[in-house]
Residue, then its C-alpha position, 0 to 999 in steps of 0.5 A: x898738497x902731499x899730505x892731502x893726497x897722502x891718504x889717495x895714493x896709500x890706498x893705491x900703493x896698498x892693492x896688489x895690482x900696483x907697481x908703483x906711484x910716483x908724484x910729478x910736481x909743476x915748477x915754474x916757469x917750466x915747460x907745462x909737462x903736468x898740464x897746467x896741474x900743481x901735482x900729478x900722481x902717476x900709478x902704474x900698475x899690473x892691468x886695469x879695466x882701461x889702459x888709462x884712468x884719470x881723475x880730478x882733484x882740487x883743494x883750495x886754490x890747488x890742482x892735481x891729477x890722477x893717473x892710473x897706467x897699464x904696464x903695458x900702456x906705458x910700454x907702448x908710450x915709452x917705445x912709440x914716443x907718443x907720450x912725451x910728458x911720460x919721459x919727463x915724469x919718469x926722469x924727475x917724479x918723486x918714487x913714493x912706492x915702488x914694489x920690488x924697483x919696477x920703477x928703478x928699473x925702468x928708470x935705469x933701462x931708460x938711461x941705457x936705452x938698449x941697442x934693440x929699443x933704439x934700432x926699433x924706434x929709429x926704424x919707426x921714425x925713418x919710416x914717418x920721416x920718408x912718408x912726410x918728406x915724400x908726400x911733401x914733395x909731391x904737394x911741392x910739386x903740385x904747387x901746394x905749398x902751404x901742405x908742402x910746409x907742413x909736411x916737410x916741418x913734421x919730416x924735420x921733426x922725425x929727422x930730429x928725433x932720429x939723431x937724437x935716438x941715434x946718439x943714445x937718448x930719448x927725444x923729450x919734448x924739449x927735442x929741438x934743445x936736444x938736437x941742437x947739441x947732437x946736430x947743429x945742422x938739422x937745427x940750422x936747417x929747420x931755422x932755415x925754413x921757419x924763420x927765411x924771408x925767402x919766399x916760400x916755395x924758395x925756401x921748400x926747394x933749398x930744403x928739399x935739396x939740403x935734406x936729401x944729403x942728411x936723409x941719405x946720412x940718417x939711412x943706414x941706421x934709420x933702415x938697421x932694423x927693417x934690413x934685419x927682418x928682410x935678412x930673415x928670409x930670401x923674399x917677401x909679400x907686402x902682406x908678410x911685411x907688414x903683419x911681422x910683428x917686428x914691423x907692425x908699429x910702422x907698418x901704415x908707412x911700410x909701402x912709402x918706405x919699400x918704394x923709397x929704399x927701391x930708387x936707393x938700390x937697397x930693395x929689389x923688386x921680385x916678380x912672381x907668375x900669377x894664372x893672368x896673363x901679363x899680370x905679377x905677383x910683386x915681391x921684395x928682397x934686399x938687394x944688397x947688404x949694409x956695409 
């Protein structure tokens, strides 16, 4: 189907806007990263009228796809993790044009992973982590225990994902297989959950009890980037926090995150006279440094 689609993506590669196309091939028997399709063709180029434009196509008994990425779109994808398929086109799609090696070059960045990128992402899946472990507790404890296992199933996922960015590596979508390598003992424990005869609410409580000891071994790089902006002056609003545009990405699981990092001793809370009486403004400064 290459050669029929030639004519589409030489177009494409023509205009001044384009940065680069790649083409993504299904292989059997593989995990269905192209949606089903036998070819997708993925143009990234500077600015477009929507961040994502998608076309259909379809020769004889064959399927294809077209997508047309913003820069900036795929920025977005690549450091929140939204997009996990767009790793797996990266990784293994055949460069068909790539002006001055913006594709390389990404590609490149991809396998180095910085230690900026990785400490951002951490902090963004450390704070989802302790909202669903948190929220699972509470559901838990009210004896939903169909809510509580969604929950902590999400919260094992982010603790997943964050050893697996920990040790230098985007999660893919085959993030379990990833993890399994780098740390047996969450996979152990996720097995635990899913595949117990234990009654439910026995296994929840054995969970509950066994992630703590890995949350608190996960903290310390997991906080690394939110400790960095809290270091950046001596106290803070939760306004202040949440609109630094370091912590904006996380921000909708700032507050879980501020309450949780209060009962470790990490966070201290600050008190601030207002005009009523017995009534504070409420503040937050690090208690301590990481050692």
């Amino acid at each position: 189907m290459e050669d029929i689609l030639r004519p589409i993506y030489q177009e494409r590669a023509s205009q001044a806007n384009t940065l680069g196309v790649l083409m993504i091939k299904k292989r059997q028997r593989d995990i269905p990263v192209t949606d089903t399709f036998d070819t997708i063709l993925l143009i990234l180029v500077t600015e477009a009228e929507t961040p994502v434009f998608i076309k259909h196509y379809t020769y004889h008994d064959k399927k294809a796809a077209l997508y047309m990425v913003t820069d900036q779109q795929l920025n977005e994808w690549l450091l929140l993790g939204s997009n996990k398929k767009i790793f797996d086109w990266l990784y293994n799609g055949k460069i068909l044009f790539d002006r001055n090696e913006y594709i390389h070059n990404i590609k490149t960045e991809l396998m180095e992973f910085p230690f900026y990128g990785r400490k951002l992402k951490m902090g963004l899946e450390f704070a989802k982590l302790i909202r669903r472990y948190m929220d699972g507790k509470v559901f838990f404890e009210n004896d939903h225990y169909l809510d509580a296992y969604n929950h902590v199933v999400h919260s094992l996922h982010h603790l997943a994902r964050l050893a697996v960015i920990e040790q230098g590596f985007h999660p893919e979508v085959t993030v379990w297989q990833q993890v399994k390598q780098i740390d047996p003992e969450i996979t152990k424990l996720y097995e635990e959950l899913v595949n117990s005869q234990e009654p439910l609410d026995k296994r929840l409580e054995l969970l509950f009890l066994a992630s703590e000891f890995l949350i608190h071994s996960k903290m310390k790089s997991g906080i690394h980037h939110l400790v960095d902006v809290l270091a950046e002056q001596d106290f803070w609003s939760i306004n202040e926090i949440i609109n630094h545009e370091e912590v904006l990405l996380y921000s909708v699981d700032l507050t879980m995150l501020l309450e949780y990092l209060i009962d470790k001793g990490i966070i201290e809370v600050v008190m601030k006279d207002t005009k009523g009486q017995g009534v504070f403004h409420r503040y937050y400064k690090l208690a301590k440094k990481l050692s």
